[in-house]
C-alpha positions, 0 to 999 in steps of 0.5 A: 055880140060876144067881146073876143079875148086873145089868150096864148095864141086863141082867140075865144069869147071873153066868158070863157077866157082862162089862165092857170090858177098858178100863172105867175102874174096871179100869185106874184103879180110877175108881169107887164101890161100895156094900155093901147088907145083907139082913135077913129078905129085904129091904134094911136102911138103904136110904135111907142106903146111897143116900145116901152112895152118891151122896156117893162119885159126887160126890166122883169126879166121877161121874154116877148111871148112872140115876135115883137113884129107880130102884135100890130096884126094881133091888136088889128084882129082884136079891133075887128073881132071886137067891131072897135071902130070908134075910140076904145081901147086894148089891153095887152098882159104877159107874164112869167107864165105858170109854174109851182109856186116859188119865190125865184124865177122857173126855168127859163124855158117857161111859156109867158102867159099872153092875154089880150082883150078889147073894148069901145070907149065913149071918148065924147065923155072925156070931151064933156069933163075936158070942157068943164075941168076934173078934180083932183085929191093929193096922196102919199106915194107909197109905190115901189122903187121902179115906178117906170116898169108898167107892172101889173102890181098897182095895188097903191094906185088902186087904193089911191084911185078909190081914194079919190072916187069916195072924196068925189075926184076925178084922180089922184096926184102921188106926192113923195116925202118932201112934198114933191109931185111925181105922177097921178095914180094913172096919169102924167100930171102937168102945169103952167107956171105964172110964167107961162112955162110947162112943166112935169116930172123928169123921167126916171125911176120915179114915174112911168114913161107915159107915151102920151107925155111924149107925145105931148112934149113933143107937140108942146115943143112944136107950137113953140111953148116953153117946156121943162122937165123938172121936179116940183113940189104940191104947193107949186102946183096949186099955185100954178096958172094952169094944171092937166094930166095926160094919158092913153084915153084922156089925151089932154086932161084939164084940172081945175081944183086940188085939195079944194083949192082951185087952180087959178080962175077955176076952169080949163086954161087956154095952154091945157085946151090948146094943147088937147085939141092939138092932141087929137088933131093929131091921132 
């Protein structure tokens, strides 16, 4: 069967799904996107998906296409048009809209451009590469200054990510000038201190808002584990007694070598896969 695709108000098969060759988001990359995961068939986190969404229409200046309240029957129809009744995943984009090329925004009054497409995930390959542990390679973070607008301008963490496919890792951790993690090309990174407390990157202008971070923040304080949100540097990291990365489809991802060095014993950690089977029970 076909995958459907929902473009400014129709849903059509995703061959023939179109946008203007002057859409703002083609030329300029001016506008916003988010990744809605699908477990057992429906939305995990919605609320807060829709809600940094809206977060990324502001900081752009962007209107809601339609009313905010309308999306989660969108995302439905998507998930039944597109016969998603496993894991899977949505893909929502709104931009500016399309205008004659110019620097400066149009007319207020400019229609954004509102795509949405669907797909199934094989979520027991994320169970598979949670077992054994991933890789990751460090790279310079040359990203922009407003890292928590989820633009869609990710040409850095494209160029990172294939970085890190061509040296055989699974991702890639974004150092800044003094050595300090902030985030992975597409994920929240993490670790366990030798002293047995959880740490990421403080939110800010410098790393997304991950809605899995929350979420997992949230479930790490539940089960009573030591958190703080704090800035550390890469030689922090390596050292550390455990490291994992989260986001909308990995959930809880263990990581078990950085640069080459392994971290600690070189498998998943006990806090990391008690933290991802929590996780899911939870979706």
């Amino acid at each position: 069967m076909s995958r459907i695709a929902y473009v400014n108000g129709s849903y059509v098969p995703l061959a023939y799904a179109r946008v203007h060759v002057e859409d703002r988001g083609f030329q300029f990359s001016d506008g916003v996107y988010e990744v809605f995961p699908v477990y057992g068939g429906r939305v995990a986190n919605m609320p807060w998906h829709l809600e940094r969404l809206g977060n990324s229409l502001t900081g752009l200046q962007l209107a809601w296409p339609v009313s905010p309240a309308v999306i989660p029957a969108l995302l439905r129809q998507m998930l039944i048009r597109n016969r998603i009744t496993g894991g899977g995943m949505i893909y929502v984009q709104i931009t500016r809209g399309a205008s004659p090329r110019n620097h400066v925004f149009p007319s207020r009054d400019l229609k954004p451009t509102f795509v949405i497409t669907a797909r199934p995930l094989d979520m027991t390959i994320r169970d598979i590469q949670a077992a054994k542990g991933v890789r990751v390679i460090s790279v310079t973070d040359n990203r922009w200054a407003r890292r928590d607008i989820k633009s869609v301008s990710l040409l850095p963490n494209l160029l990172a990510k294939q970085k890190a496919m061509e040296a055989g890792a699974f991702e890639a951790l974004f150092v800044d000038g003094q050595s300090m993690v902030t985030e992975c090309a597409a994920s929240t990174f993490w670790i366990v201190t030798e002293e047995g407390e959880l740490w990421t990157h403080p939110l800010g202008p410098e790393i997304l808002p991950g809605v899995t971070r929350r979420a997992v923040l949230t479930l790490a304080r539940e089960m009573g584990l030591r958190v703080e949100e704090r800035v550390f540097s890469l030689e922090q990291a390596i050292a550390a007694r455990e490291a994992f990365l989260t986001s909308a489809t990995n959930f809880v991802m263990p990581i078990v070598e950085i640069d080459g060095h392994f971290i600690a014993d070189g498998v998943p950690g006990p806090v990391s896969m008690r933290l991802r089977r929590a996780y899911i029970d939870k979706l």
